[in-house]
N, C-alpha and C positions, 0 to 999 in steps of 0.2 A: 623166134618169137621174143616180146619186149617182156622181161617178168624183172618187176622190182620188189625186193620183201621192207616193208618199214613196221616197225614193233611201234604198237599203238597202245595207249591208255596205259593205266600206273601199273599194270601187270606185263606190261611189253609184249602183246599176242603180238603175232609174226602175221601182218596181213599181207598178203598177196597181191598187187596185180599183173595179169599177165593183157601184154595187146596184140596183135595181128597186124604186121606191117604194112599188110595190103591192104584189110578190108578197114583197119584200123579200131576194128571191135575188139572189146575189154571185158574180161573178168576180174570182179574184184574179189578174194576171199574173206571171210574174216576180219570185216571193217569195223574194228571193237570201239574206237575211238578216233580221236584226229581226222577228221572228215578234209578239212580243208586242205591237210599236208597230202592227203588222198587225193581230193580235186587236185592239187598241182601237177601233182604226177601225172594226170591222167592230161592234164592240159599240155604240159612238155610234150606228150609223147604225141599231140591229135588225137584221143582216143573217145570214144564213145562206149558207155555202158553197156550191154547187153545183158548180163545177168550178176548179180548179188549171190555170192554162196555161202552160204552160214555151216559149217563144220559143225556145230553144236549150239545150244541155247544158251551156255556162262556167258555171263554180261561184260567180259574180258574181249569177246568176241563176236556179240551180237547189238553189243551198248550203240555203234553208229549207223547200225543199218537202216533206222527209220531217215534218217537225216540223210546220209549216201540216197537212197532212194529217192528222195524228194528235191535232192539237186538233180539226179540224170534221169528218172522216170523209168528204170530197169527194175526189173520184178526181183523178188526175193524167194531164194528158194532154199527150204532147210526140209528136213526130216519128220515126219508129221509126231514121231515117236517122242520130242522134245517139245511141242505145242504148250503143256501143260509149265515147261520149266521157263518159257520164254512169258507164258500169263504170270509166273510170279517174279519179274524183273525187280519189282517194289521190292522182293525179301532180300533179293540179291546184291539191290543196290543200301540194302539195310546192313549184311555184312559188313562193307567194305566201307562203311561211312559215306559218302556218296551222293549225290543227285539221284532221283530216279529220270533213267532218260529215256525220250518219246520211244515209244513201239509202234510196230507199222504190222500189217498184215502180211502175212505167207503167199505169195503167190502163188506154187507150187511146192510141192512135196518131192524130196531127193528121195526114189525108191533108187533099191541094191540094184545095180546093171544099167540103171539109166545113163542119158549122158548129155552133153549142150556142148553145140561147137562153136567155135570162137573162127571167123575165118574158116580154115581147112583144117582146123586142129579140133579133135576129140578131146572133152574131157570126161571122163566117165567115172561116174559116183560109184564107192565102195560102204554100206553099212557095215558100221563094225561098233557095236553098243559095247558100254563095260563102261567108260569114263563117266559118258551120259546115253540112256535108251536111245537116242537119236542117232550119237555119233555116225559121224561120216567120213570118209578120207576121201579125194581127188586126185584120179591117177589119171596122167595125162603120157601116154607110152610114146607120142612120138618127142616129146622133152625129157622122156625120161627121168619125169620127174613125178615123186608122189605129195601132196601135201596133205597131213598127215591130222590135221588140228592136233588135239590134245591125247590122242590117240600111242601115239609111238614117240618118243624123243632120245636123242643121243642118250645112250648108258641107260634108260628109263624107260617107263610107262606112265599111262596117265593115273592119275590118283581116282578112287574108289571109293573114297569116303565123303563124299557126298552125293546131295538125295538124286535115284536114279543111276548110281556106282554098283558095280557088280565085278570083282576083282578076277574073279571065274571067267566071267564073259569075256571081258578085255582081253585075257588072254590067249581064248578061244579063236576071237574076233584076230589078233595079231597073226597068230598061226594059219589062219583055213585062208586068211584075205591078204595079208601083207607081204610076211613071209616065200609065198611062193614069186613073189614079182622078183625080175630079173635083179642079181644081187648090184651090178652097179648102180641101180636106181637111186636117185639123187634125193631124200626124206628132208621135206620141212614142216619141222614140224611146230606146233601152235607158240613156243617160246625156246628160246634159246639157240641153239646152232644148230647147221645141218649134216645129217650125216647120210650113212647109205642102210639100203638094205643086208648087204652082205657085212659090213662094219657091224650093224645089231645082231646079227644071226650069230657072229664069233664071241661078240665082246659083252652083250649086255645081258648084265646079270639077276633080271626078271623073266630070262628067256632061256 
């Protein structure tokens, strides 16, 4: 499967796309920004949209999904537990000095066990709140790969202090959901580099 990571907007999210060689269908994760460096990708490869996954509602990673959407016409789907964090895009683009940028509707809601197949490949949604109520991670078992959003990262965990953080939960959420996946699994997580499951279980020192 074709998976390219490009770190978008001034916080560097780690957005995803993964394609399907044959059927040529695309997910995109976590399209925080740079829409058009996104569309290229997606044109190199021949691919086609099928689904938008939002990991969470920070505007690090949800700022381009109105825009992604309205070039491929692919639904959006995030966590219905984050709705609220994604109506106040305005505060968040207040932090960070900022444009406020467009929002689009929710297509669907990522419930824990669901899943959207790309081609012949499964990807299957994991709830795991504590960063933000909604959070989500994306394990995809036959890539062996998990994406992780802001959820788990080399050495780290996702931060808790802000609204909708729960440093209890997070951990909760790492342990009962992450955790048990096979330790080679390949973690990318929402910035920075990737590492493994078995790599955080030994070495990282939230855990």
């Amino acid at each position: 499967m074709i998976h390219e990571i490009l770190p978008v907007g001034m916080l560097q999210c780690n957005c995803s796309v993964f394609g399907d060689e044959t059927s040529r269908e695309a997910m995109v994760i976590d399209p925080g920004d740079n829409i058009d460096e996104i569309l290229a990708i997606l044109a190199k490869h021949s691919l086609t949209v099928k689904a938008i996954i939002i990991t969470h509602a920070h505007i690090d990673h949800i700022g381009g999904a109105a825009k992604l959407k309205a070039a491929t016409g692919a639904p959006v789907y995030m966590n219905r537990n984050d709705q609220l964090l994604y109506d106040n895009l305005a505060m968040q683009s207040a932090w960070l000095g900022i444009e406020t940028p467009e929002q689009t509707s929710i297509d669907s809601s990522i419930a824990d066990g669901g899943s959207v197949k790309i081609g012949a490949t499964d990807f299957h949604f994991l709830h795991t709140p504590g960063h933000t109520q909604g959070s989500s991670c994306v394990w995809i078992p036959a890539e062996n790969k998990l994406v992780a959003g802001d959820t788990l990262f080399r050495d780290s965990i996702g931060r808790t202090d802000l609204p909708g953080g729960d440093g209890r939960q997070i951990l909760v959420s790492i342990h009962d959901k992450l955790l048990p996946l096979p330790e080679e699994t390949i973690v990318i997580p929402g910035h920075g580099a990737n590492t493994t499951i078995g790599r955080e279980k030994e070495f990282n020192p939230f855990l």
